[in-house]
C-alpha positions in Angstrom: -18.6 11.6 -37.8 -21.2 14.1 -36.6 -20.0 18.0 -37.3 -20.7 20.9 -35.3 -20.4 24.4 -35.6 -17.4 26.0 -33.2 -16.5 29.6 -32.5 -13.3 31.6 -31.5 -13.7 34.9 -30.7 -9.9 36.8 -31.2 -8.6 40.0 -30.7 -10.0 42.9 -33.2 -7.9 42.7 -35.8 -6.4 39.2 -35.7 -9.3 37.6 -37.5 -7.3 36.9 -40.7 -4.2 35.2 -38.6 -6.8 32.9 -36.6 -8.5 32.1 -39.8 -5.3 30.4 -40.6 -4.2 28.7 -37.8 -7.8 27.1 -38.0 -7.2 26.3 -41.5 -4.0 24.5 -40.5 -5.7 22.2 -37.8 -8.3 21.0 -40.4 -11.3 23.4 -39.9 -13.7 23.8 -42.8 -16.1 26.4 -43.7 -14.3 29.0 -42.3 -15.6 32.5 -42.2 -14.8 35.8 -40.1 -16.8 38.6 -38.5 -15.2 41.2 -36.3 -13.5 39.9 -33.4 -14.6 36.5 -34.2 -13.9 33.1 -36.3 -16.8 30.5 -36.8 -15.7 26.7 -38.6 -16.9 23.4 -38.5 -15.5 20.1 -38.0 -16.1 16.6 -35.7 -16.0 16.3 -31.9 -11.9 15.9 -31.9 -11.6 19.4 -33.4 -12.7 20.8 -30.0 -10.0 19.0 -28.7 -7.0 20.5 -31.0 -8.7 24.0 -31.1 -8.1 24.2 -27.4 -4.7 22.8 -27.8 -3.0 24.2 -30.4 -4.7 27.5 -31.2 -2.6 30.2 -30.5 -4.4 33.2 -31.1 -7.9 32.7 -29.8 -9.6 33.6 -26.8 -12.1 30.4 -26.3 -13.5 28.0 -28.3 -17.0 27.8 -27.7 -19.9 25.4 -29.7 -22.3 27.7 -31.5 -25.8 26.1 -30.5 -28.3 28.1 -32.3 -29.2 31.8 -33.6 -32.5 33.3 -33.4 -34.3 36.7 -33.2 -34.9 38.2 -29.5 -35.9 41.3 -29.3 -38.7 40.0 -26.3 -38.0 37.7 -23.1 -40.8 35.2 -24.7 -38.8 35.4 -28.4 -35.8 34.6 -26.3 -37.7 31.9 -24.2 -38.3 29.8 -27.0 -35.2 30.6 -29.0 -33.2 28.8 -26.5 -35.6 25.9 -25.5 -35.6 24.5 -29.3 -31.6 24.4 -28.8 -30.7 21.0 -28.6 -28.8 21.0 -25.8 -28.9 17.3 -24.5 -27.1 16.4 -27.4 -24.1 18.3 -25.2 -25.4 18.2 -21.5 -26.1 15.2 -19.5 -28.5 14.8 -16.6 -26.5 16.0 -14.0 -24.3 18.3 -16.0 -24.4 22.1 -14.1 -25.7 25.1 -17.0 -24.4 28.5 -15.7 -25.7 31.7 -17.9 -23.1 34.4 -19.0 -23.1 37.1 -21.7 -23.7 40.8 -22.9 -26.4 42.5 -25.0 -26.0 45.4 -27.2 -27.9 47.4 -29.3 -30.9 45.4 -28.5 -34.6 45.9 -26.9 -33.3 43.3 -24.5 -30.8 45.3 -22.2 -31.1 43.6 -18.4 -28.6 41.3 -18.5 -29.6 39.4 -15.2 -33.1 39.1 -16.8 -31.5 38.0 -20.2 -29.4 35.1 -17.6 -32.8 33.9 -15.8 -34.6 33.3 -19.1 -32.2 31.3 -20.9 -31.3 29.4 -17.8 -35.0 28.5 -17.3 -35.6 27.8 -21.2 -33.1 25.6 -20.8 -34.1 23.6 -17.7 -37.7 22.9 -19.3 -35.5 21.6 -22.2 -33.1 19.2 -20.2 -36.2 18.5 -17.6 -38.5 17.5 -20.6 -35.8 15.2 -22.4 -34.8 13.3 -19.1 -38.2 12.8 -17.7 -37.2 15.2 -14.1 -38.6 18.0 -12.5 -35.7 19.7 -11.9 -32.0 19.8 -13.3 -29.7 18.8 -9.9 -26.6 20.2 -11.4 -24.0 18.2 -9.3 -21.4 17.5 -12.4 -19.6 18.8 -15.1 -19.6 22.8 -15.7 -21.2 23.5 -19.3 -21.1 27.2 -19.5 -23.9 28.7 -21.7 -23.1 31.9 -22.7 -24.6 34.3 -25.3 -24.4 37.5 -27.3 -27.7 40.0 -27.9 -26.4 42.4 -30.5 -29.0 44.4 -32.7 -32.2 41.8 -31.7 -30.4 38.8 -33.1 -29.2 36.5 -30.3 -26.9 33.9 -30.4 -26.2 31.3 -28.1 -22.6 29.4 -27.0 -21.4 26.6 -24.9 -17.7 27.3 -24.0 -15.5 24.5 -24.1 -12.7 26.2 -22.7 -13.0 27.3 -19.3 -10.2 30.0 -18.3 -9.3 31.6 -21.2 -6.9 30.3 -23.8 -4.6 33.7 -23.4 -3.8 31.7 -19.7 -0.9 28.8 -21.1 0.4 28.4 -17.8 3.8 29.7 -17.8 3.0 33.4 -16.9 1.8 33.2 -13.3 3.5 36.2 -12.8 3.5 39.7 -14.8 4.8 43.1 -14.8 2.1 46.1 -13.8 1.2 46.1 -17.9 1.9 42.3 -19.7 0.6 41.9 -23.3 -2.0 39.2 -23.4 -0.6 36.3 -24.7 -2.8 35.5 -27.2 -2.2 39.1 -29.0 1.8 38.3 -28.5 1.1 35.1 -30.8 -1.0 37.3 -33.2 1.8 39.9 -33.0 5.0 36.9 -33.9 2.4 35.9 -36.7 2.5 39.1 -38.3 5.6 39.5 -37.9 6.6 36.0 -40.0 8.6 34.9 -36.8 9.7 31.2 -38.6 12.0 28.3 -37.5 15.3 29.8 -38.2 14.4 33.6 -37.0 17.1 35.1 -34.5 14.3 37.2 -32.4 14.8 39.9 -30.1 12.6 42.0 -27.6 14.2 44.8 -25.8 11.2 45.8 -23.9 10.9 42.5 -22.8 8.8 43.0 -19.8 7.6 39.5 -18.6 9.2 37.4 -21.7 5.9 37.2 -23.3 6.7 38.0 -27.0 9.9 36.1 -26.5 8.3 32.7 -25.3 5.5 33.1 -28.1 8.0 33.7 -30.8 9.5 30.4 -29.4 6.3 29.2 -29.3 5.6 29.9 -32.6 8.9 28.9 -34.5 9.2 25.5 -32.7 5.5 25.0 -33.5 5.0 24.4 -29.9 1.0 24.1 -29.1 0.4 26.8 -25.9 -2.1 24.8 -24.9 0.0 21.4 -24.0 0.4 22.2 -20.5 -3.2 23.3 -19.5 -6.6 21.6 -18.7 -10.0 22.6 -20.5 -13.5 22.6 -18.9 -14.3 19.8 -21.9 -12.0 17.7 -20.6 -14.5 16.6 -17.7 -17.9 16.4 -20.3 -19.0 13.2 -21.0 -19.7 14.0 -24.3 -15.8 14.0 -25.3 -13.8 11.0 -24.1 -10.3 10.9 -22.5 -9.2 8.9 -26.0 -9.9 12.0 -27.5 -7.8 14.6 -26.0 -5.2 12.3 -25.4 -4.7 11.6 -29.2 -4.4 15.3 -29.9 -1.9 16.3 -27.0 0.2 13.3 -29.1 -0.6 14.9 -32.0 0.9 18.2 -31.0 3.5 17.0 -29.0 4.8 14.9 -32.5 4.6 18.5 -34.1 7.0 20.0 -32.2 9.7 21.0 -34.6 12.7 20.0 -32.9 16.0 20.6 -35.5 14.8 24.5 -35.3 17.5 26.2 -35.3 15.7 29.7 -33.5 17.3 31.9 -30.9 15.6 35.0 -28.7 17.9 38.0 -26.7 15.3 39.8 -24.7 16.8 43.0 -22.9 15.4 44.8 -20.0 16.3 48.1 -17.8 14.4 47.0 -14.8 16.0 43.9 -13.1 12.7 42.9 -12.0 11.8 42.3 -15.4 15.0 40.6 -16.2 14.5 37.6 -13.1 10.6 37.4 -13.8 10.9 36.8 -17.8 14.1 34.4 -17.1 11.2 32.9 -14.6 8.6 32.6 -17.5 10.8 31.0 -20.0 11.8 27.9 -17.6 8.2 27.3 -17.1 6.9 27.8 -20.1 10.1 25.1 -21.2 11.5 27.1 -23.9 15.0 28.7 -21.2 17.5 27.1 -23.7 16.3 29.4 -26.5 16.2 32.7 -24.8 18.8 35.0 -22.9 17.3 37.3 -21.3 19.5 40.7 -19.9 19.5 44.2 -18.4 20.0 46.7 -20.7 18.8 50.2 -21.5 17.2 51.1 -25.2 20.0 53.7 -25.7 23.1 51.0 -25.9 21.0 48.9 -27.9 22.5 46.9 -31.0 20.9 46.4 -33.6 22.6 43.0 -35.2 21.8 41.9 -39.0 19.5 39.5 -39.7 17.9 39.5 -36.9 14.3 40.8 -35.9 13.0 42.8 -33.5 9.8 43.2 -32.0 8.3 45.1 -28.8 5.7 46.5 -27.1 7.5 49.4 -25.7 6.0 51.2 -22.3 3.6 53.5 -22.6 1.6 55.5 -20.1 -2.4 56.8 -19.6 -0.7 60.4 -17.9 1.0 63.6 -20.1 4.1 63.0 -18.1 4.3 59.1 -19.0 3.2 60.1 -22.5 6.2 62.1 -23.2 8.5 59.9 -22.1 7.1 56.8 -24.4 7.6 59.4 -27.1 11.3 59.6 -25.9 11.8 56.4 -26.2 10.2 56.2 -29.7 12.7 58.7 -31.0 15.6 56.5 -29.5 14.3 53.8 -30.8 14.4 55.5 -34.2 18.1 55.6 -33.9 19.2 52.6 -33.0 16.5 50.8 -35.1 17.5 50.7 -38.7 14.2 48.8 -39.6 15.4 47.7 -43.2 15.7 44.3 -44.8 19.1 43.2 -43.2 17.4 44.2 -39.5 13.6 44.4 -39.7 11.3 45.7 -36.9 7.7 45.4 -35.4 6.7 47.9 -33.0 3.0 48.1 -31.5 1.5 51.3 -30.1 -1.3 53.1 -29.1 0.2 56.9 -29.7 -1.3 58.2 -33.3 1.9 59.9 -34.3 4.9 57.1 -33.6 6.2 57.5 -37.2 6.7 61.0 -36.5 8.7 60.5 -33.3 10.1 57.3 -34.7 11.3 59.3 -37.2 10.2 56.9 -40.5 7.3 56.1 -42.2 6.1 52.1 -41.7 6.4 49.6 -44.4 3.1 48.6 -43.1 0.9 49.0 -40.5 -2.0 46.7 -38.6 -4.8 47.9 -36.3 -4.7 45.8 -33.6 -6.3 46.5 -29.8 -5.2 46.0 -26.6 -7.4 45.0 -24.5 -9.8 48.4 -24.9 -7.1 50.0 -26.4 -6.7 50.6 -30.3 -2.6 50.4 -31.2 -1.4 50.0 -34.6 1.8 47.4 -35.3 4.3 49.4 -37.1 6.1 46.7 -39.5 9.8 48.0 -41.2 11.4 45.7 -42.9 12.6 48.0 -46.3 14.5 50.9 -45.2 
């Protein structure tokens, strides 16, 4: 069967974690840049990359790489793509993507030249004058960084942080796709008792379910491939079947989420019944200060944190409670994630390990105790 190249870009940081999961589906050649995980396989890995990856962003088809550092270098770059071999006659080409460190910085001017290589491209290998657009989306994207450009088709359409069961959030959710990232590290498995007292909007609690059931988080969700012509119905249908037959269903894993703000509390209970994973969670109100910290299970929480001084000291009054009723050793191990450069010092003990992770923009660290 033919192979293509496909790409995953990932949160900084969870390059080594994605690499895995990509392993585990059946990618080969596997290697990983910053923020970013390219592989090969046939056309039915596109299908059970969007499925069942957990921890990347997109899955997009790498279609070429050339030097651009002028609109004619980038001109022909794109027309010697082969991208029939992907889009039909009527399928519709939008242009996305960024440019750094390059001679080429307009990115409107950067859109309009790719867009019109790629017309004379399609035009010239379907005998028209002009592309009519009128099916399928195939978003081109690309990435100008240091004269070298590279350019995508993303198979994905709404990102692959978006499962479907968190239509809803609290004013600062953890992207779902870092959540998974964050249960990974943390070696959430199929017999883990898992509990988030920061719960928020349930999202670490219905990944960690996620994860330890080996549920795909993309089962419930569509994917602009879906439509192309290029990848029949068969297809994606055999790998839904696939995952659904994965699901590990004599797990024996359990979740306590805890929450002071009652808001939280109904809209995480919310999340869990549509995201299908209610029977494995409890979710209640409770303040950090009466927390207990039962043996042999593990914790793991994105605690509040705030951009102003006042917020700031308060997130570090929390971190020293935390430090008390966290004993962090082997019997009850911990994962905390933060942005603030001295936790450990208002936590009150050093980490057994740390990660650098981001956060959107932000750069946090996960804080892993698991010794004592």
């Amino acid at each position: 069967m033919e192979r293509i190249t496909l790409s995953c870009p990932c949160h900084f940081g969870l390059e080594r974690t994605l690499k895995f999961e990509i392993s585990r589906i059946g990618g080969e050649n596997i290697s990983a840049s910053d923020g970013r995980v390219e592989f090969e396989g046939d056309i039915s890995l596109i299908a059970r990359a969007n499925i069942c990856l957990a921890t990347a962003e997109r899955v997009q088809i790498k279609l070429g790489e050339f030097k651009a550092d002028t609109f004619d270098m980038l001109f022909e770059g794109v027309k010697k793509l082969p991208l029939e071999r992907f889009i039909p006659k009527n399928g519709a080409f939008p242009v996305k993507g960024h440019s750094l460190n390059s001679k080429l910085t307009s990115i409107p001017a950067c859109q309009s030249i790719i867009k019109k290589a790629a017309a004379d491209r399609l035009c010239g290998k379907y005998g028209v004058g002009f592309m009519e657009e009128t099916g399928a989306v195939y978003q081109l994207s690309f990435n100008i960084i240091k004269d070298r450009a590279v350019i995508y088709l993303d198979t994905s359409g709404e990102g692959l942080h978006k499962r479907g069961y968190r239509r809803n959030a609290n004013a600062a959710p953890i992207r779902e796709t870092l959540a998974a990232g964050i249960v990974d590290i943390a070696m959430v498995k199929r017999d883990t008792v898992f509990c988030d007292p920061f719960c928020g909007s349930g999202t670490l609690l219905i990944e960690a379910a996620y994860k330890a059931l080996n549920i795909a988080p993309g089962l419930k969700r569509k994917f602009a491939a879906e439509k192309w012509e290029c990848i029949s119905g068969e297809i994606w249908r055999n790998e839904r079947t696939r995952a659904m037959d994965g699901i590990i269903k004599d797990s024996s894993f359990y979740a306590y989420g805890y929450d002071i703000d009652p808001e939280c509390v109904e809209l995480s209970r919310a999340n869990c019944v549509k995201a299908g994973v209610k029977n494995r969670i409890r979710i209640d109100r409770a303040d950090i200060r009466s927390y207990e910290n039962k043996a042999d299970t593990l914790t793991v929480c994105n605690p509040p944190y705030g951009e102003r001084m006042l917020e700031i000291r308060e997130a570090e009054e929390l971190y020293r409670i935390m430090g008390k009723v966290f004993a962090g050793d082997a019997a009850h191990p911990c994962a905390v994630i933060s942005p603030h450069e001295d936790f450990e010092s208002f936590f009150g003990k050093k980490a057994d390990k740390q990660r650098k992770l981001y956060n959107g923009m932000m750069k946090c660290r996960l804080y892993s105790y698991y010794r004592g």
